[in-house]
C-alpha positions in Angstrom: 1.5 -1.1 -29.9 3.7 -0.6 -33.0 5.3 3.1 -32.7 5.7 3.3 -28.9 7.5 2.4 -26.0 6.3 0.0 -23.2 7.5 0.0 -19.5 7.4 -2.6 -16.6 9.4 -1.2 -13.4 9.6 -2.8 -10.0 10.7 -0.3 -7.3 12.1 -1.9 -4.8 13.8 -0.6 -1.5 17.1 -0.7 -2.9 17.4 -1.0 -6.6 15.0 0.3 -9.2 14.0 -2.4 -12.4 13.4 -0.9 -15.6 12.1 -3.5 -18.9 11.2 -2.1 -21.9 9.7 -2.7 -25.1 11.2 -0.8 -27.9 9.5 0.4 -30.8 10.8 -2.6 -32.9 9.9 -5.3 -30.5 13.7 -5.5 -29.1 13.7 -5.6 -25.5 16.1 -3.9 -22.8 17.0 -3.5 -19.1 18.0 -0.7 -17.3 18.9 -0.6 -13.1 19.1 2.1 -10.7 19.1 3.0 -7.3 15.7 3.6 -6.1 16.8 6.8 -4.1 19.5 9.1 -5.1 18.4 12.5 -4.8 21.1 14.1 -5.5 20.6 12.7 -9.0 17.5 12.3 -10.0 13.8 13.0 -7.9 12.7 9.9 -8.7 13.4 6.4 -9.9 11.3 5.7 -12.2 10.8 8.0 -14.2 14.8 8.4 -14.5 15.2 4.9 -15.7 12.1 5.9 -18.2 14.0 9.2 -19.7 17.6 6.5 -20.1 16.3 4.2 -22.0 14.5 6.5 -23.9 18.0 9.4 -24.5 16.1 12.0 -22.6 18.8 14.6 -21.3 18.0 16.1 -17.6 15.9 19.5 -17.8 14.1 18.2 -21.3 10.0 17.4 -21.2 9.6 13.8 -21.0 7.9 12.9 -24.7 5.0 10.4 -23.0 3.4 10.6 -26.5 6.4 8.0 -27.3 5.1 6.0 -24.5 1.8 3.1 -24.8 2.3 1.9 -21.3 3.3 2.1 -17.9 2.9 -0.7 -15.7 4.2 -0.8 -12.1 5.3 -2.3 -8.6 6.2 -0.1 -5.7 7.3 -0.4 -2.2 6.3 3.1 -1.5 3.1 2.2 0.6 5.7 -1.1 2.2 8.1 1.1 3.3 5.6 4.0 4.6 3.9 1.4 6.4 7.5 0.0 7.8 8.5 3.4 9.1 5.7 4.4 10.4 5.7 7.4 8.0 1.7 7.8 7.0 -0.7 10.7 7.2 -1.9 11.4 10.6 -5.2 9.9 10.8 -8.5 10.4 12.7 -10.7 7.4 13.7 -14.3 8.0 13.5 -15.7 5.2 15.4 -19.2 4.1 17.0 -19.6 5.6 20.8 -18.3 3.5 23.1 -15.9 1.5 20.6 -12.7 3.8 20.7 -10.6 1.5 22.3 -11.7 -1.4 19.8 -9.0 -1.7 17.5 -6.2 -1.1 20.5 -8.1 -4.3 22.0 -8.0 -6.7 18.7 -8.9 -9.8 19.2 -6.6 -10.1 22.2 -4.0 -12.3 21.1 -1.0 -13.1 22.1 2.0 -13.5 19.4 4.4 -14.9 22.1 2.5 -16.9 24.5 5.2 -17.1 27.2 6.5 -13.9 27.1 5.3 -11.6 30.6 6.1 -8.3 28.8 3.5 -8.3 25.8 4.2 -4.9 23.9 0.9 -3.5 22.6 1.5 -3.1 18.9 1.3 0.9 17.3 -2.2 2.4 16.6 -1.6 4.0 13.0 -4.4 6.4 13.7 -3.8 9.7 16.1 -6.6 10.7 17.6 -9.5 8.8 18.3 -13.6 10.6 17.8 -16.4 8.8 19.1 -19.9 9.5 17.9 -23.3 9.2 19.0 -24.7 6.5 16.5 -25.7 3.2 16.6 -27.7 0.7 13.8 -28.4 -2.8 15.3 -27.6 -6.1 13.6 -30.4 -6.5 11.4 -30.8 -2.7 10.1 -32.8 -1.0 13.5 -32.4 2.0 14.7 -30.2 1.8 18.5 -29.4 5.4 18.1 -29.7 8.1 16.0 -26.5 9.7 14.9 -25.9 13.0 16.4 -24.7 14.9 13.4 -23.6 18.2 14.8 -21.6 16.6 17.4 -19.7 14.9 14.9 -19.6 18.2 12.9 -17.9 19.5 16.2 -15.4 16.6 16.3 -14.2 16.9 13.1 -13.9 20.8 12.9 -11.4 20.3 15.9 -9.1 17.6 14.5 -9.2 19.3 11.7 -8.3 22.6 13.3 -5.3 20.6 15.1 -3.9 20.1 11.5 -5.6 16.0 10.6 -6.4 15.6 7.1 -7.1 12.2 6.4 -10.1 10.1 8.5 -11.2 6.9 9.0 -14.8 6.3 9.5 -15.6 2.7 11.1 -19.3 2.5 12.6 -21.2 -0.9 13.7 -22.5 -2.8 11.1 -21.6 0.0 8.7 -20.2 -2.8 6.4 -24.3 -3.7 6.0 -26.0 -0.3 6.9 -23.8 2.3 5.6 -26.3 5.4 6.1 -24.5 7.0 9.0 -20.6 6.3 7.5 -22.1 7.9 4.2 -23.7 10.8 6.4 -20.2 11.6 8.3 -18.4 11.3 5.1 -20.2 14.0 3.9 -19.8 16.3 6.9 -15.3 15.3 7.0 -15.4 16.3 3.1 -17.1 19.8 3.7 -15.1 19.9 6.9 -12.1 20.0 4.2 -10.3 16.5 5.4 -8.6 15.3 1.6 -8.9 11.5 2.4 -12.1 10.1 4.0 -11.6 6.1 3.9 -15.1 4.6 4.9 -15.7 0.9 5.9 -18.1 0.0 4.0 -16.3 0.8 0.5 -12.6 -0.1 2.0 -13.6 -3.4 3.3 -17.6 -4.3 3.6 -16.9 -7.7 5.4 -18.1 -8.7 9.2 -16.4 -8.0 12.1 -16.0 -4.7 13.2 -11.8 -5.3 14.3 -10.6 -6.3 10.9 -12.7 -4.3 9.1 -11.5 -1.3 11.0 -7.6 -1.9 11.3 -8.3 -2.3 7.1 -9.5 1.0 7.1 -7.2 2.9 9.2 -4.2 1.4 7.1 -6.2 2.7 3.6 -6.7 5.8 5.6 -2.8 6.2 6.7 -1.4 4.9 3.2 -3.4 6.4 0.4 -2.3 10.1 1.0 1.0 8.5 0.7 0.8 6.9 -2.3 -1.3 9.3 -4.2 0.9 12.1 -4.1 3.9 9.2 -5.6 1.3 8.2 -8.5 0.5 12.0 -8.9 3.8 12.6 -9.2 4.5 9.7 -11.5 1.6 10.7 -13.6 2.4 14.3 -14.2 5.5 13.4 -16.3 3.4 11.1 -18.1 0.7 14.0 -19.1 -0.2 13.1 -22.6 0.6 9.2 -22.7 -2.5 7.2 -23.9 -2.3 3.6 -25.0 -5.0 0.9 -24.6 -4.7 -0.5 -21.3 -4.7 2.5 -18.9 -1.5 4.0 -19.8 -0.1 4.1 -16.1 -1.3 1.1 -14.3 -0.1 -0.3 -11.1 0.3 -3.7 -9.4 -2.3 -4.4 -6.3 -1.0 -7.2 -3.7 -3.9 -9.4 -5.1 -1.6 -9.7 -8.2 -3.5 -7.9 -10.7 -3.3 -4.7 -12.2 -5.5 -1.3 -11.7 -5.4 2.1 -13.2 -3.4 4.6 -11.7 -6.3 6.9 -10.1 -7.9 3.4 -8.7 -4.4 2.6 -6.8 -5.3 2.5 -2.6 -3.5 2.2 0.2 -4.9 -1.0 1.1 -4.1 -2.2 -2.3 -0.8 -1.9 -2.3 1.3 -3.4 0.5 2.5 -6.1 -1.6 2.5 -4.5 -5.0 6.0 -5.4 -5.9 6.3 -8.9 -4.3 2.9 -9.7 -6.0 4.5 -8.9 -9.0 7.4 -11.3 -8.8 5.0 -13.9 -8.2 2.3 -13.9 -11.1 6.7 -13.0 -13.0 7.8 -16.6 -11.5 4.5 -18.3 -12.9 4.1 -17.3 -16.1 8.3 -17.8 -16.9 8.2 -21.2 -14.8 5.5 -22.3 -17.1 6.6 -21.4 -20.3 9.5 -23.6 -19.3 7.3 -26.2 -18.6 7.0 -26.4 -14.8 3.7 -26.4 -13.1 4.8 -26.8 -9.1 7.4 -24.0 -7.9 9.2 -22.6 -4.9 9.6 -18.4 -5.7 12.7 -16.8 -3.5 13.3 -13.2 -4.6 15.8 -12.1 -2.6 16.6 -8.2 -3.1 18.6 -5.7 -1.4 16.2 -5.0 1.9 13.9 -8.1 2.3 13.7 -11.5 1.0 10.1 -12.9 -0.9 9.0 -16.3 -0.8 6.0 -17.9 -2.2 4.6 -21.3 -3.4 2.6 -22.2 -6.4 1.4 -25.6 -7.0 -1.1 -25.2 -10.0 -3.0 -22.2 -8.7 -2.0 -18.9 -7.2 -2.3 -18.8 -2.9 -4.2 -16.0 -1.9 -4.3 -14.9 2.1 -7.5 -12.7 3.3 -6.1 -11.9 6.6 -2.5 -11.0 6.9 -0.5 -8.9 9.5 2.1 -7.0 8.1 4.6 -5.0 9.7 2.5 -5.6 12.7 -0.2 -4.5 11.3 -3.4 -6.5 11.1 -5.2 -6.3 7.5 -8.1 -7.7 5.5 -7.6 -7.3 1.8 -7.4 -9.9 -1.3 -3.6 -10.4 -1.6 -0.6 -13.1 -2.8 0.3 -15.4 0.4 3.8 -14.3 0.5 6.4 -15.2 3.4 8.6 -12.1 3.7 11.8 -12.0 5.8 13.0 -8.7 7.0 16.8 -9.2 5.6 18.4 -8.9 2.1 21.7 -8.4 0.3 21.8 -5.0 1.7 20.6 -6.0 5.6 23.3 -4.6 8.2 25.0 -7.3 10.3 25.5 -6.1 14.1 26.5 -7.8 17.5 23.8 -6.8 20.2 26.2 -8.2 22.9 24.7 -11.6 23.1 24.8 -12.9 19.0 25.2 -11.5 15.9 22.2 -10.7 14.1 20.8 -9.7 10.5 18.7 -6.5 9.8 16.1 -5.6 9.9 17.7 -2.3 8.6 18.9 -2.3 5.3 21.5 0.2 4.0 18.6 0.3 1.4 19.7 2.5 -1.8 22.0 5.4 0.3 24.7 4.5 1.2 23.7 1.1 -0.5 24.6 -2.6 0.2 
């Protein structure tokens, strides 16, 4: 795009990557911490207004800019800290306890204290409806008791629901018909099953669904906030565009929770491929190790692909790169627990830095 500027940043949890595309085809780097508030609101778009001379306090010209394209950690590390948007889970009567139940696995099989991993969700609303396998009527869904459920988790200050019925994946007439009622209700994000993840079994499909319900408020208020100092950048392509853990890209306002666990190790990946092949190799072993975690991944003529992942204890179903991710990094902080000396999983992440 002969005129303009184009970006590829990976955010990572410690360090910020900015490559760029000048006007005249020459290409340049620029790193920075990915949080240093006292400096700058956000990495990103700081590394954006270096390379292209912009002084602090000055409109960012994104008329000089063709394209945006991106990997964040922001939805990793919301998910790793546990710092989501409360959600509801709107769930079939007599299936509350579902998800807490999983598929009753054990991770350790010998150990006799089994820790029941966290719910994401809050609060829990059960609600008189029920479709059977094949489309028939069990029950018909009790709208104004819904109506009354919602009102009061909304009233108790939830704003983002989850709305997992039986067979909803198949028969999505009472999801659609509660959606409705949590969206005049007021609650800003309504994740439904049947659009999140419209796949069999109720479990998986549900712990998808709570995580797209937990993550998105999240991550739209980041690509919001990314976007606004873009106002005015159009390019063919998108403009702003984002990495999804599957590996490829989607427009900005099409960037989900779900979608975005693995966005900047997913990145790395289809990164290692298309340089290992240039250079001629076709079977590879990727390691990125960066400041807070370390990345591996395997390619061996085509890219691997896991439907079913757990990630930070988390059970998921979603499209995404099958990546083998170890909790420690240049940055991870040794300690003795008074038995051996062990490695992270905290990082000294960008402040106070590795």
């Amino acid at each position: 795009m002969p005129g303009r500027w184009q970006f590829w940043i990976d955010r990572g949890g410690t360090f910020t990557d900015v490559v760029a595309r000048r006007p005249d085809g020459q290409v340049v780097t620029h790193k920075l911490l990915s949080e240093n508030p006292d400096q700058y609101p956000d990495a990103a778009i700081e590394g954006i207004r270096r390379l292209l001379g912009v002084q602090p306090g000055e409109r960012l010209p994104a008329e000089r800019i063709a394209a945006v394209k991106m990997g964040t950690t922001v939805a990793t590390n919301a998910l790793l800290e546990r710092r989501g948007e409360p959600t509801l889970l709107v769930v079939t009567r007599g299936f509350g306890d579902a998800l807490r139940i999983g598929y009753q696995t054990r991770p350790d099989l010998f150990a006799l204290d089994i820790e029941l991993p966290e719910m994401l969700y809050a609060a829990v609303l059960e609600v008189d409806e029920r479709i059977g396998a094949r489309g028939e009527p069990v029950r018909p869904l009790d709208r104004e008791q819904a109506r009354r459920g919602l009102q009061q988790a909304f009233d108790r200050g939830l704003r983002s629901v989850a709305i997992v019925f039986m067979h909803g994946y198949r028969y999505p007439v009472h999801e659609q018909a509660v959606a409705a009622i949590a969206r005049e209700t007021g609650f800003t994000q309504v994740s439904v099953s049947h659009a999140v993840s419209p796949l069999l079994k109720l479990v998986g499909r549900g712990d998808t669904t709570v995580v797209d319900a937990y993550l998105s408020p999240i991550l739209r208020r980041y690509v919001d906030r990314v976007a606004a100092q873009l106002q005015g950048m159009t390019g063919e392509g998108g403009g702003l565009m984002f990495m999804q853990s599957n590996g490829g890209l989607t427009d900005a306002h099409r960037f989900q929770g779900k979608d975005a666990i693995l966005s900047g190790p997913a990145g790395g990946v289809v990164g290692m491929v298309r340089t290992a092949r240039a250079a001629g190799f076709e079977r590879l072993i990727g390691f990125d190790m960066g400041g807070t975690s370390t990345d591996v991944s395997h390619y061996a003529g085509e890219y691997e692909r896991a439907f079913e992942t757990e990630v930070a204890g988390v059970r998921l179903r979603a499209p995404m790169m099958l990546i083998h991710t170890v909790a420690a990094g240049g940055g991870s902080i040794l300690r003795f627990d008074g038995f051996r000396y062990r490695v992270g999983p905290e990082s000294a992440g960008a402040s106070p830095g590795p």
